[in-house]
ZAKOLRO-893252 format. One record per residue (C-alpha): residue number from 1; residue in three letters; x, y, z. Coordinates in Angstrom, 1 decimal, always signed. Layout:
N
     k     r        x        y        z
   NUM   ALA        X        Y        Z
...
//
This chain:
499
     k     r        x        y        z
     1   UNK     +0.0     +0.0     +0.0
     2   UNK     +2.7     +2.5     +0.6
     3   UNK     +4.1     +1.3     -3.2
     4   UNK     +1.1     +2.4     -4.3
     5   UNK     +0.6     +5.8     -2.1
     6   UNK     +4.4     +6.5     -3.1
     7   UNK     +3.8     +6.2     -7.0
     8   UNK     +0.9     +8.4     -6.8
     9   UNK     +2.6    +10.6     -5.0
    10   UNK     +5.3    +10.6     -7.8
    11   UNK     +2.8    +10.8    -10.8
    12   UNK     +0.4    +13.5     -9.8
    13   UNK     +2.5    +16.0     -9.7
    14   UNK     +2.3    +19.3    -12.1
    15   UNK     +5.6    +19.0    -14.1
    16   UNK     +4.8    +15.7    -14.8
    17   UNK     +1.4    +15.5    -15.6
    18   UNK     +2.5    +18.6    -18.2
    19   UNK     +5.3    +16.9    -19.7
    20   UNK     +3.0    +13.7    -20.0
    21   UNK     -0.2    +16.2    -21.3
    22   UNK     +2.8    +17.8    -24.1
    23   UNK     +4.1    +14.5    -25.6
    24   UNK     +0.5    +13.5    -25.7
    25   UNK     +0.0    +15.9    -28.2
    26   UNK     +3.1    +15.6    -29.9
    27   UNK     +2.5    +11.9    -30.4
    28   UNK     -1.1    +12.6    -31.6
    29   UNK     +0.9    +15.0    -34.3
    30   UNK     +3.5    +12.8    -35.1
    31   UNK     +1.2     +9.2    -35.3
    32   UNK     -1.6    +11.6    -37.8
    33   UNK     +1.1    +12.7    -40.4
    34   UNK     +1.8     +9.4    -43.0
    35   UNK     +5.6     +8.3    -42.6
    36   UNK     +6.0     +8.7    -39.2
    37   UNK     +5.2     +6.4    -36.9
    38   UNK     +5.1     +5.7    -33.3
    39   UNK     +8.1     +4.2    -33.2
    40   UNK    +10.0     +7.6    -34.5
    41   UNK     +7.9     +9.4    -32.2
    42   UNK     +9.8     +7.7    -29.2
    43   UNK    +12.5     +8.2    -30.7
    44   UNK    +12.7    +11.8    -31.2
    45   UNK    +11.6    +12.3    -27.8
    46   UNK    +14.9    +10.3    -26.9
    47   UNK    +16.9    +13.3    -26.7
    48   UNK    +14.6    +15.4    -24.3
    49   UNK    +14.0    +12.7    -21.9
    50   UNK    +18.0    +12.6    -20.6
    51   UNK    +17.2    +16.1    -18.4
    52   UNK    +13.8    +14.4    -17.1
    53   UNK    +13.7    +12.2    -14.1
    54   UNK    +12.8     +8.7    -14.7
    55   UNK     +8.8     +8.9    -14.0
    56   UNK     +8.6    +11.6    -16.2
    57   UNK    +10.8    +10.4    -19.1
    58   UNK     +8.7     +7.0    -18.7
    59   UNK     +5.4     +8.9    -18.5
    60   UNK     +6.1    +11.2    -21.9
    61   UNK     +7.1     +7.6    -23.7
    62   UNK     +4.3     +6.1    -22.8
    63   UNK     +1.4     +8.6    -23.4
    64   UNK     +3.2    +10.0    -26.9
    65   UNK     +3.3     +6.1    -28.2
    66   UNK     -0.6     +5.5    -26.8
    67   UNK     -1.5     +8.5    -28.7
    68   UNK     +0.4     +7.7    -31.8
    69   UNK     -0.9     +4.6    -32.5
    70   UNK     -4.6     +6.1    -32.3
    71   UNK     -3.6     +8.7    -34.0
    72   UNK     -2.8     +6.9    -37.3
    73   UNK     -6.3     +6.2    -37.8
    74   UNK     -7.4     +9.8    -38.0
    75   UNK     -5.5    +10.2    -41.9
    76   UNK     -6.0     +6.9    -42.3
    77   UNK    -10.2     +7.4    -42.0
    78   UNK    -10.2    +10.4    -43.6
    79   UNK     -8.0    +10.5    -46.6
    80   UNK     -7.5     +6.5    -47.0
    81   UNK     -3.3     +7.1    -45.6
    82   UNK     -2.4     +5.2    -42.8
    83   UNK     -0.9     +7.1    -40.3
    84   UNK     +0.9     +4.2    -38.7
    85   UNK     +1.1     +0.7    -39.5
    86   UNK     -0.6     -0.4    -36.9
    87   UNK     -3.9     +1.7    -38.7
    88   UNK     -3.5     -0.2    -42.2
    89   UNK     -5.0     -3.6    -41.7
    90   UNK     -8.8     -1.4    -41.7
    91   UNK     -7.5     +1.9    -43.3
    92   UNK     -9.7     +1.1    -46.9
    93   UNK    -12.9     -0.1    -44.1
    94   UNK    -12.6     +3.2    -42.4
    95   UNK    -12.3     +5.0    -45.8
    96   UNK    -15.2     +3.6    -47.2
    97   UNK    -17.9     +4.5    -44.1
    98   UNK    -16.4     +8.0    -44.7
    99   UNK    -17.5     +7.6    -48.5
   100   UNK    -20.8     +6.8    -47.4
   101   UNK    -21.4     +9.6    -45.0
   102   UNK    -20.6     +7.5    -41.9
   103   UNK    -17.2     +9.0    -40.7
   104   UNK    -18.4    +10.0    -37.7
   105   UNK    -19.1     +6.5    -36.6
   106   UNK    -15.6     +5.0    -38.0
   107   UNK    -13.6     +7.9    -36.0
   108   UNK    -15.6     +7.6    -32.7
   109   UNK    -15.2     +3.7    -32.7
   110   UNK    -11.7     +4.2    -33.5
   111   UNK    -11.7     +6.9    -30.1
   112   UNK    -13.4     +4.8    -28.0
   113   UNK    -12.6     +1.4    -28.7
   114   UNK     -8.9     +2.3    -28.8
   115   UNK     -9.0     +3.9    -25.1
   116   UNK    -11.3     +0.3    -24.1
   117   UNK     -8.4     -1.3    -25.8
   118   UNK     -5.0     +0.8    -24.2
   119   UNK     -7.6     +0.2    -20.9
   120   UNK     -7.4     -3.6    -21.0
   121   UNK     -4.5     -3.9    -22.0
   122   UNK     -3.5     -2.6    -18.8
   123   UNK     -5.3     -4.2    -17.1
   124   UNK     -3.7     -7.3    -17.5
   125   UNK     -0.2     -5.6    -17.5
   126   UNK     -1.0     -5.4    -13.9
   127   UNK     -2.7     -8.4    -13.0
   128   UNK     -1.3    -10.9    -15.2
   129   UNK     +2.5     -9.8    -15.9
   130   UNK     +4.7    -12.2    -14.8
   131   UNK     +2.3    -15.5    -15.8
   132   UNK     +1.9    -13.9    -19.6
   133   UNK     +6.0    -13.4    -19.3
   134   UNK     +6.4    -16.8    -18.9
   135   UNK     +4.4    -18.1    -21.6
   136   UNK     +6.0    -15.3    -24.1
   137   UNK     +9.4    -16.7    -23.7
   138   UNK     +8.4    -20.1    -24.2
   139   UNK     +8.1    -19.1    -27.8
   140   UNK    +11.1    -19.9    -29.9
   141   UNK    +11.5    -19.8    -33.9
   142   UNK     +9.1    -23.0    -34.3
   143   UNK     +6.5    -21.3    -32.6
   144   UNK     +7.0    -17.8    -34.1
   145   UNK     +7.4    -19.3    -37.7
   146   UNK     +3.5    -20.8    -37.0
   147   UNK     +2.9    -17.4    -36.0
   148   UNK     +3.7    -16.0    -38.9
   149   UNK     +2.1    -18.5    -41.4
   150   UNK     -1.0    -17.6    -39.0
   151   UNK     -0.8    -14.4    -39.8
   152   UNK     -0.2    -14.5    -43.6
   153   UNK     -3.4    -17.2    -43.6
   154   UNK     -5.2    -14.2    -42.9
   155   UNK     -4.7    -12.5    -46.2
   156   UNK     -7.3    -14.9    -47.3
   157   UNK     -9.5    -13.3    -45.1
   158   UNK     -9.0     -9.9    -45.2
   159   UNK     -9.9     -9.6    -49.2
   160   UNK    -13.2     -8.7    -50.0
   161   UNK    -12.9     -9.9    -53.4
   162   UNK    -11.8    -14.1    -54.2
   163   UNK     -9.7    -16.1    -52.5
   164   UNK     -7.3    -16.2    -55.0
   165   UNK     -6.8    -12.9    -56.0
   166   UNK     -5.9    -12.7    -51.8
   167   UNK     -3.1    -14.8    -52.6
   168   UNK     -1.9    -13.5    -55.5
   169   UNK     -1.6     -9.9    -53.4
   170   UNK     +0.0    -12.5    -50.7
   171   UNK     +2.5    -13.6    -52.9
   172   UNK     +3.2    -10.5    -54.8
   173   UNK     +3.8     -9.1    -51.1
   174   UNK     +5.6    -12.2    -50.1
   175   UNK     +8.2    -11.1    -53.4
   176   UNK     +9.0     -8.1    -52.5
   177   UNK    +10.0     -9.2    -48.8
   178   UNK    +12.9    -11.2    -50.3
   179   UNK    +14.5     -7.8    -52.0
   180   UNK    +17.9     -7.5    -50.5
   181   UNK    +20.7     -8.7    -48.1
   182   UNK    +18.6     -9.0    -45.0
   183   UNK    +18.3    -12.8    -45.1
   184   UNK    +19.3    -15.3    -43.2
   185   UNK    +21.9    -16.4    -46.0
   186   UNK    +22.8    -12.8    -46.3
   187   UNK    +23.1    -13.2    -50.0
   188   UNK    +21.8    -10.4    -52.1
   189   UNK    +18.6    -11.0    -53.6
   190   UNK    +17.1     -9.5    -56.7
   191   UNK    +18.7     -6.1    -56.1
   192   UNK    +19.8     -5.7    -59.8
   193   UNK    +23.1     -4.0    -59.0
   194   UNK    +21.2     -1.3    -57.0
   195   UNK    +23.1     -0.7    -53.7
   196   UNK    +19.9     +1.0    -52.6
   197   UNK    +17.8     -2.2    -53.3
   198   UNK    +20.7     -4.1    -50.9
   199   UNK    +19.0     -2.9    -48.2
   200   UNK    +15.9     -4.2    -49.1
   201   UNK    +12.0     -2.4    -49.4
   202   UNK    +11.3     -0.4    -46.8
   203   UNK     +7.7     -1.0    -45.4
   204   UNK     +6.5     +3.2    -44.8
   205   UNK     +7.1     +3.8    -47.9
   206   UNK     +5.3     +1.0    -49.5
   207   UNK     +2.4     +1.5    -47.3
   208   UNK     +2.0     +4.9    -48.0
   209   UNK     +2.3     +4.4    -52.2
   210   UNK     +0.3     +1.5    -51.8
   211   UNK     -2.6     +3.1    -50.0
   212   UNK     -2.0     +6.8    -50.6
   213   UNK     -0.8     +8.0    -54.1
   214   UNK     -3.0     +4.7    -55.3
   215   UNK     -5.8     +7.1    -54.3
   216   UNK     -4.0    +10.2    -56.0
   217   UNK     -3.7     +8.3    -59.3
   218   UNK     -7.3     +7.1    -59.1
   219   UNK     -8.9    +10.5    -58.5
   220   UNK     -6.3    +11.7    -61.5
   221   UNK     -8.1     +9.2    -63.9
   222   UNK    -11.4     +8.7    -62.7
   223   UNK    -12.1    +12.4    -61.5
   224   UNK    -13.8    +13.4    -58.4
   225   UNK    -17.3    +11.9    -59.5
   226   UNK    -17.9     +9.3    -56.3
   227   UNK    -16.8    +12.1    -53.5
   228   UNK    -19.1    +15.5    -52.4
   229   UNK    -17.9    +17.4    -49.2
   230   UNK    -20.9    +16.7    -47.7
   231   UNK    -21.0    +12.7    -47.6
   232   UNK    -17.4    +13.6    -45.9
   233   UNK    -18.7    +15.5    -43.1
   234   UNK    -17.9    +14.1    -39.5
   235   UNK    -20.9    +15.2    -37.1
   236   UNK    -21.1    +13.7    -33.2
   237   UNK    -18.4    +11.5    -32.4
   238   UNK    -19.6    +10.0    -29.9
   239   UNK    -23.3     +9.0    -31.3
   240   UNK    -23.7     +5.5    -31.5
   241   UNK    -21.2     +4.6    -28.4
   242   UNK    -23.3     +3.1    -26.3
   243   UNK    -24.9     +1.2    -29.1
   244   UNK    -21.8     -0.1    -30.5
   245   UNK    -20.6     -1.5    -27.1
   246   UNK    -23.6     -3.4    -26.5
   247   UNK    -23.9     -5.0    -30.3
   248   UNK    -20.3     -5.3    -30.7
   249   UNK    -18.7     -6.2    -27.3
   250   UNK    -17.9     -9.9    -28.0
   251   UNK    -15.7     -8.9    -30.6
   252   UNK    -14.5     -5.9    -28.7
   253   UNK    -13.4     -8.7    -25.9
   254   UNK    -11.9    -10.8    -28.5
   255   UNK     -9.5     -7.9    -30.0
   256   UNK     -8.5     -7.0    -26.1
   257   UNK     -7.2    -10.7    -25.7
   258   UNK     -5.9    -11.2    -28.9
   259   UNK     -4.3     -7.7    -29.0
   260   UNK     -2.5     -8.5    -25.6
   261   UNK     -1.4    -11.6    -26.6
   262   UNK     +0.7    -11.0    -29.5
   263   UNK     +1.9     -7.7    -27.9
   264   UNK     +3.3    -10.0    -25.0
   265   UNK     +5.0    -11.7    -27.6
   266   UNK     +8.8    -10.7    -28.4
   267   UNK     +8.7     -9.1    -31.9
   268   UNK     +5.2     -9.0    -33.0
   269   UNK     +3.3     -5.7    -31.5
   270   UNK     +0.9     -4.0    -32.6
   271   UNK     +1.1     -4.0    -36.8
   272   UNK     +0.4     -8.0    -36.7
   273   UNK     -2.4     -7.5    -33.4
   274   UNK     -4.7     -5.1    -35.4
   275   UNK     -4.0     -7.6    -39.1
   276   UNK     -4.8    -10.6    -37.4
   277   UNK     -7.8     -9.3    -35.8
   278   UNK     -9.7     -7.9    -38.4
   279   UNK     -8.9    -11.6    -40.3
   280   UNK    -10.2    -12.9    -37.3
   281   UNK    -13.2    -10.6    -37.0
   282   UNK    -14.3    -11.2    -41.0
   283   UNK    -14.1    -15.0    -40.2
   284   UNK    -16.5    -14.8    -37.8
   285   UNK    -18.5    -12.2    -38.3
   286   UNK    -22.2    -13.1    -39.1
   287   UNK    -22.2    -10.8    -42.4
   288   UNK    -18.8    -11.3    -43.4
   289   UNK    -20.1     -9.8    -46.8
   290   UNK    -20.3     -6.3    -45.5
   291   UNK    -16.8     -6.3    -45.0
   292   UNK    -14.7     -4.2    -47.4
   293   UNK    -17.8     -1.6    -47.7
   294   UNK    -18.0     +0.3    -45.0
   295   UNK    -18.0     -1.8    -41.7
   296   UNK    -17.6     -0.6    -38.2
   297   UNK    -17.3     -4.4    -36.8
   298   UNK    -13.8     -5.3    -38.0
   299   UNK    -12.6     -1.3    -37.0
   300   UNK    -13.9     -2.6    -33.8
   301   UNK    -11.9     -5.5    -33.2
   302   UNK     -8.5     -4.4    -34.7
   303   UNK     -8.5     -0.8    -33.3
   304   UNK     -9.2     -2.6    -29.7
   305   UNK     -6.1     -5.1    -30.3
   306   UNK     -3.4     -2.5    -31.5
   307   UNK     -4.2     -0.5    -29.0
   308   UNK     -3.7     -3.6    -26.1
   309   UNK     -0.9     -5.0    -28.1
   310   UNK     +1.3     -1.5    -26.7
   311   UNK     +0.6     -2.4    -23.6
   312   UNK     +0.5     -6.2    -23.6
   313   UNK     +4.4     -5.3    -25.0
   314   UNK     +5.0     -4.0    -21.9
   315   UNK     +5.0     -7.3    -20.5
   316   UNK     +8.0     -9.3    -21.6
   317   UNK     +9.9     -5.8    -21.5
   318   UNK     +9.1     -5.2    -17.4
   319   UNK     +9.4     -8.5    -16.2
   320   UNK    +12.6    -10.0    -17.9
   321   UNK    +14.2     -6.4    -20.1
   322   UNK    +13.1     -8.6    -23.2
   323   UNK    +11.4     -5.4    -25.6
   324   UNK     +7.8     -6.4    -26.9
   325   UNK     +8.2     -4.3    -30.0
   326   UNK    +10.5     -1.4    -31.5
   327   UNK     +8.4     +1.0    -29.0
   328   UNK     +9.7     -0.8    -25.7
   329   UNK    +13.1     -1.5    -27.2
   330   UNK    +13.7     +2.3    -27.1
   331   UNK    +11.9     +2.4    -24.1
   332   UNK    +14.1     -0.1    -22.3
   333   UNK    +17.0     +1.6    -23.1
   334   UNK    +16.0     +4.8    -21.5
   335   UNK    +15.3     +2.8    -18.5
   336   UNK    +18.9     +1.6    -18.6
   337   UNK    +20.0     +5.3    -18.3
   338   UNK    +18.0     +6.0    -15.6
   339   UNK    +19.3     +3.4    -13.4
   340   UNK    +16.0     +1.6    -13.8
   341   UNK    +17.1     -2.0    -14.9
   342   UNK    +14.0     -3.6    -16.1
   343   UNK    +13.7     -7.2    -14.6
   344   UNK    +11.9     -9.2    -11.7
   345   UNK    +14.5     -6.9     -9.1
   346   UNK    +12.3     -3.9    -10.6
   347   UNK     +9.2     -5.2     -9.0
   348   UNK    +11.0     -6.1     -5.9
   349   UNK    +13.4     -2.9     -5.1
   350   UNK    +11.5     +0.0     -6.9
   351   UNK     +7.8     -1.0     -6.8
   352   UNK     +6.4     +2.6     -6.6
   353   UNK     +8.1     +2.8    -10.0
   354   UNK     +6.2     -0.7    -11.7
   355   UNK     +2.7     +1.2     -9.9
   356   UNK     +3.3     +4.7    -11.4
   357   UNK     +4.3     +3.2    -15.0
   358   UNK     +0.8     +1.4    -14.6
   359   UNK     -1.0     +5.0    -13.3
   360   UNK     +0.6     +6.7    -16.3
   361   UNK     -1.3     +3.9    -18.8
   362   UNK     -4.8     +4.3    -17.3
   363   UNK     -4.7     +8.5    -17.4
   364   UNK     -3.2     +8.3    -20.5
   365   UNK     -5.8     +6.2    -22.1
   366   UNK     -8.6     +7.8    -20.4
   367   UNK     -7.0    +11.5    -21.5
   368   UNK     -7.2     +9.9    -25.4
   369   UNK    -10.8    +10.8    -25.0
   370   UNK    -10.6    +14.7    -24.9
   371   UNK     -7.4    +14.7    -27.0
   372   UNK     -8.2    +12.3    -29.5
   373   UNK    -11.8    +14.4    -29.7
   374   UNK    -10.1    +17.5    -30.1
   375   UNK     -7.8    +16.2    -33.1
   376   UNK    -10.4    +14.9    -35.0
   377   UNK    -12.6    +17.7    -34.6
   378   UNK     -9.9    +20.2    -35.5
   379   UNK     -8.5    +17.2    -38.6
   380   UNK    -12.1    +16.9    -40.1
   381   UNK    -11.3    +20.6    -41.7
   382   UNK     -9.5    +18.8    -44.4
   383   UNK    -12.5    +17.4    -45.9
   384   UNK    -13.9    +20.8    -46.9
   385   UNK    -11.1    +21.3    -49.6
   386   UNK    -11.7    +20.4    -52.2
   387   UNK    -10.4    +16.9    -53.8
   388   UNK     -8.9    +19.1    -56.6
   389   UNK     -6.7    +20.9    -54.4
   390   UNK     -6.7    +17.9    -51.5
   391   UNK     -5.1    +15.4    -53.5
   392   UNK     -2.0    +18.0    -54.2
   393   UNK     -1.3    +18.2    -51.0
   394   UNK     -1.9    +15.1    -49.8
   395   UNK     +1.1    +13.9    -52.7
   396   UNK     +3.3    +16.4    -50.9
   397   UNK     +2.9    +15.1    -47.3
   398   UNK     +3.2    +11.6    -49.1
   399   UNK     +6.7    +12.5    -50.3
   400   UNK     +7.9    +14.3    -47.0
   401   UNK     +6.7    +11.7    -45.2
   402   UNK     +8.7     +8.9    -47.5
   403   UNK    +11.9    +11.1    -47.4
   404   UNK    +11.8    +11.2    -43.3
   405   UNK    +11.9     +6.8    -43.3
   406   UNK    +15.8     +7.4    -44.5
   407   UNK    +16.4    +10.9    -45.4
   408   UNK    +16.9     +9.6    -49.4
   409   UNK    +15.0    +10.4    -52.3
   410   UNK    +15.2     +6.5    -52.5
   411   UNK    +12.0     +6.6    -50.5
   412   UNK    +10.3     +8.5    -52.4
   413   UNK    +11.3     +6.9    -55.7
   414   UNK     +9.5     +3.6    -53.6
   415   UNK     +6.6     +5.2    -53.1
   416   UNK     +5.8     +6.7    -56.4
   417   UNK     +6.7     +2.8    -57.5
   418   UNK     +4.0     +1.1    -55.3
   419   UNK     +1.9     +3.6    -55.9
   420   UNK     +1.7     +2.9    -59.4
   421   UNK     +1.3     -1.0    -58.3
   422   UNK     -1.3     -0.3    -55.9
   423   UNK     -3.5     +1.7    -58.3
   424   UNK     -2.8     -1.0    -61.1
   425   UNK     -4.1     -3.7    -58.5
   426   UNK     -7.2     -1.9    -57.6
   427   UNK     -8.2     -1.2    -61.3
   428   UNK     -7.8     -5.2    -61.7
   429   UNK    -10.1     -5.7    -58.1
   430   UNK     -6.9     -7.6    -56.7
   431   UNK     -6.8     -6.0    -52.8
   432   UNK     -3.7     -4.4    -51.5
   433   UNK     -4.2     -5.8    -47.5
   434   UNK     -2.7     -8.8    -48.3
   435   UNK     +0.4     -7.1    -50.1
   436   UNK     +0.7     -4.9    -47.6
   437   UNK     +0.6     -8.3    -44.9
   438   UNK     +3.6    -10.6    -47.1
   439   UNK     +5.7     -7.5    -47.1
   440   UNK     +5.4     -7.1    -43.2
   441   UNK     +5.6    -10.6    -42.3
   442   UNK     +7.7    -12.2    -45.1
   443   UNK    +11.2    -11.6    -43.5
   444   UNK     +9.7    -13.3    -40.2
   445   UNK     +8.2    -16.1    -41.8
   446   UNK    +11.8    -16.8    -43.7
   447   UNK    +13.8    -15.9    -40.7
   448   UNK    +12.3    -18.4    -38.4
   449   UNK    +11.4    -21.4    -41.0
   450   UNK    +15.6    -21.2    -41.6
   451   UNK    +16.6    -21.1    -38.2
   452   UNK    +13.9    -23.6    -37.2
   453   UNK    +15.7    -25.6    -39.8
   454   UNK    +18.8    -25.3    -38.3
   455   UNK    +17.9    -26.3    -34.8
   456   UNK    +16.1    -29.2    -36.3
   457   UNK    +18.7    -30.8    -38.7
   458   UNK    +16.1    -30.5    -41.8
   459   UNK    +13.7    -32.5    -39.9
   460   UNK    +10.0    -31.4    -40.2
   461   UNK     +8.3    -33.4    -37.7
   462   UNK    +10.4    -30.8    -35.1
   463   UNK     +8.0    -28.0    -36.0
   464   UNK     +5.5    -30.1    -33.8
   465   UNK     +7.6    -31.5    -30.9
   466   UNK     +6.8    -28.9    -28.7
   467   UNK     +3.6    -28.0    -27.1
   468   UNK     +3.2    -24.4    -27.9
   469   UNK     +4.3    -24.6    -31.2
   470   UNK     +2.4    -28.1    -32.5
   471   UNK     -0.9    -25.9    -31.1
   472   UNK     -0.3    -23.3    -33.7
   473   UNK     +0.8    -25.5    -35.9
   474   UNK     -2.1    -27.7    -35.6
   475   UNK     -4.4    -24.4    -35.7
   476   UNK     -2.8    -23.3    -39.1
   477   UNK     -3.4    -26.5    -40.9
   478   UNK     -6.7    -26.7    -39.6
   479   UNK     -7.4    -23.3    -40.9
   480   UNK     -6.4    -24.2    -44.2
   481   UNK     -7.8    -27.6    -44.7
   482   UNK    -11.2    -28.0    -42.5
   483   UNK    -12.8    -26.2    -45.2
   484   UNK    -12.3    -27.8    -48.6
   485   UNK    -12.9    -31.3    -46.4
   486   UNK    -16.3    -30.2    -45.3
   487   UNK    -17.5    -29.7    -48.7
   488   UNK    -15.8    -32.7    -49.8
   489   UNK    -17.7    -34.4    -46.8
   490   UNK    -21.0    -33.0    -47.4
   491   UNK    -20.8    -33.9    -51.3
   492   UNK    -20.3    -37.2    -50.8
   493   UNK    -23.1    -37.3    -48.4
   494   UNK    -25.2    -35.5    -50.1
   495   UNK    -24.5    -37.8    -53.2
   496   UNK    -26.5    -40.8    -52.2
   497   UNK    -29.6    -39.0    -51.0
   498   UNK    -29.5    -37.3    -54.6
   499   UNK    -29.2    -41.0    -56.1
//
């Protein structure tokens, strides 16, 4: 009890909560431009927290990354750009309830169910910490190569159009993840000479072609016919809350769960959490057919798991120093300068410290409420330009923001590339989600199959000797083949009654 007196103690206090108020809005800034992601957003903030004490530095890290990972879904609703990549697995859903006059709804279930999401995620960052560190590092490559064929399953989901279009976007995606030397063989792969190739494609820029300057070209060709200002206006934010959480809450749960999960795990974070989710959420959904058009219930479900993926990263990162994602990696460095080693001796010598990092996660989710209000309300201007004008602009954030990934034009020479692809791909009704999912989980899947390998000796049957990973692996093989054997079942059954 005094642990917990003593962090409150060292939380509410006025320079804190301000410095924890200003990176708030600095991450909601950063996460709502395309390009630049949550992950820079801690990292610029780097710098300024060496003249902050430890709470405070810990407080600003946490609250600008909570807010940057919502934020990404503002541009991403709005103007069809993914702010983050954590916002592109339902970036074209959210975009299409704007088209249809219904922004509102997408932007307020993105506000609410994002804070329900940072919420219980923390939640079981303080209940369940050390049980969901153990399980996370009982995950080696076996397991996380059954993760990653998981996820990539999902592509078939996440289509609206056929099943095999999915996996020709899957496979176009899965292509471009071999470009360059970072392979297990380190052997450079369809670079064509190009030193910048060597270094492979870099994901912000392809997301942003893909999903952004696709758009750009489309409006250039097809004019501005489909849009008016007024389908694009964003009214009461919050109408429909109430409503949502009552018809929705079941997948709502299921995103929390999922969300915290694979944030616990080592390496996955929020990106996979909010694609594997909506996958999830189409598979079961009881109109799966609505998906694609307009759809609050797979928004639902992935905004709630990126959202308790950042905190469910938190996990692995407190108990043992082992970083959840590329957000606590920077985090736990920062810790290291502070004198805070992050381990089980953190719980046990500097409690008041584990109980104010949890503090600083509920007020920062709760805050996203006002904030995230505010930045919508003040973000919706955009859609009274006019798409003539809008689309210029939006090309020249596109291009900033693919400079800033490496400070090269190389980035932007990317971009213009996918977005040629992307709009080439839509024109031909072949989706871009599943490109978008080979390209981000390609150089896992092939990392972990070879060092599986490795450990194994060539043998197979090893990617099901252990518990954990013969679970997924059972799982994924289910996934693929339950289905064509039910039909085959119910043909033959239904063969003799027809005879």
């Amino acid at each position: 009890m005094q642990a917990i007196e003593a962090a409150f103690g060292l939380v509410f206090q006025g320079h804190v909560l301000l410095v924890i108020g200003l990176a708030a809005a600095f991450g909601l800034f950063v996460g709502a431009i395309p390009g630049l992601t949550a992950t820079m957003a801690i990292a610029l903030l780097v710098p300024v927290t060496f003249f902050m004490d430890p709470i405070t530095a810990v407080g600003a890290m946490i609250s600008c990354s909570a807010m940057a990972i919502f934020a990404g879904d503002i541009p991403g609703t709005l103007l069809r750009i993914p702010g983050t990549p954590a916002s592109a697995a339902y970036t074209s859903e959210a975009y299409a309830m704007t088209r249809k006059g219904e922004g509102e709804i997408a932007l307020g279930a993105n506000l609410f169910f994002s804070a329900l999401g940072g919420l219980f995620g923390t939640a079981v960052l303080i209940i369940g910490a050390p049980m969901l560190a153990e399980v996370a590092l009982k995950f080696s490559s076996f397991e996380y190569f059954w993760l990653a064929l998981l996820g990539l399953t999902c592509a078939v989901f996440i289509g609206s159009g056929s099943a095999t279009k999915g996996l020709v976007s899957l496979f176009l995606g899965l292509l471009i993840a071999t470009v360059g030397l970072n392979n297990p063989a380190g052997v450079p792969r369809f670079t064509f000479g190009s030193v910048d190739l060597m270094g492979g494609v870099d994901f912000i820029p392809a997301m942003i072609g893909l999903f952004a300057v696709s758009e750009v070209l489309r409006v250039m060709v097809h004019g501005t016919a489909g849009w008016s200002a007024p389908q694009a206006a964003v009214g009461n934010l919050f109408t429909g809350w109430g409503r949502m959480f009552v018809k929705y809450w079941p997948q709502q749960l299921r995103g929390n769960v999922m969300g915290t999960a694979i944030g616990a795990l080592p390496g996955a974070g929020a990106d996979i959490a909010a694609w594997v989710s909506y996958a999830t959420s189409r598979k079961f959904s009881k109109t799966p057919e609505k998906f694609g058009t307009g759809h609050v219930e797979g928004i639902i479900e992935s905004t709630s798991a990126n959202n308790a993926a950042l905190a469910g990263a938190w996990v692995p990162a407190l108990v043992f120093g082992i970083p959840g994602d590329s957000i606590t990696a920077v985090v736990i460095g920062v810790l290291y300068i502070k004198g805070l080693n992050p381990g089980p001796t953190i719980f046990i010598n500097n409690p008041q410290m584990i109980y104010a990092v949890f503090i600083i996660f509920i007020l920062a989710n709760v805050a996203m409420i006002p904030l995230g209000w505010a930045a919508i309300k003040a973000a919706k201007q955009i859609l009274r330009v006019p798409r003539n004008l809008l689309m210029p602009a939006i090309l020249a954030f596109c291009i900033v923001g693919a400079f800033a990934t490496n400070n090269a034009a190389y980035g932007v020479v990317l971009m213009l590339g996918f977005g040629v692809l992307g709009f080439i791909m839509e024109e031909n009704d072949i989706p871009i989600a599943p490109c978008i999912l080979g390209i981000v989980l390609g150089p896992m899947l092939e990392e972990n199959f070879v060092t599986s390998m490795i450990k194994s000796e060539g043998s197979f049957l090893a990617f099901f000797e252990r518990p954990i990973a013969a679970a997924c692996g059972i799982a994924t093989l289910a996934i693929w083949f339950a289905p064509p054997l039910i039909r085959l079942v119910r043909r033959a059954r239904s063969a003799p009654a027809a005879a």
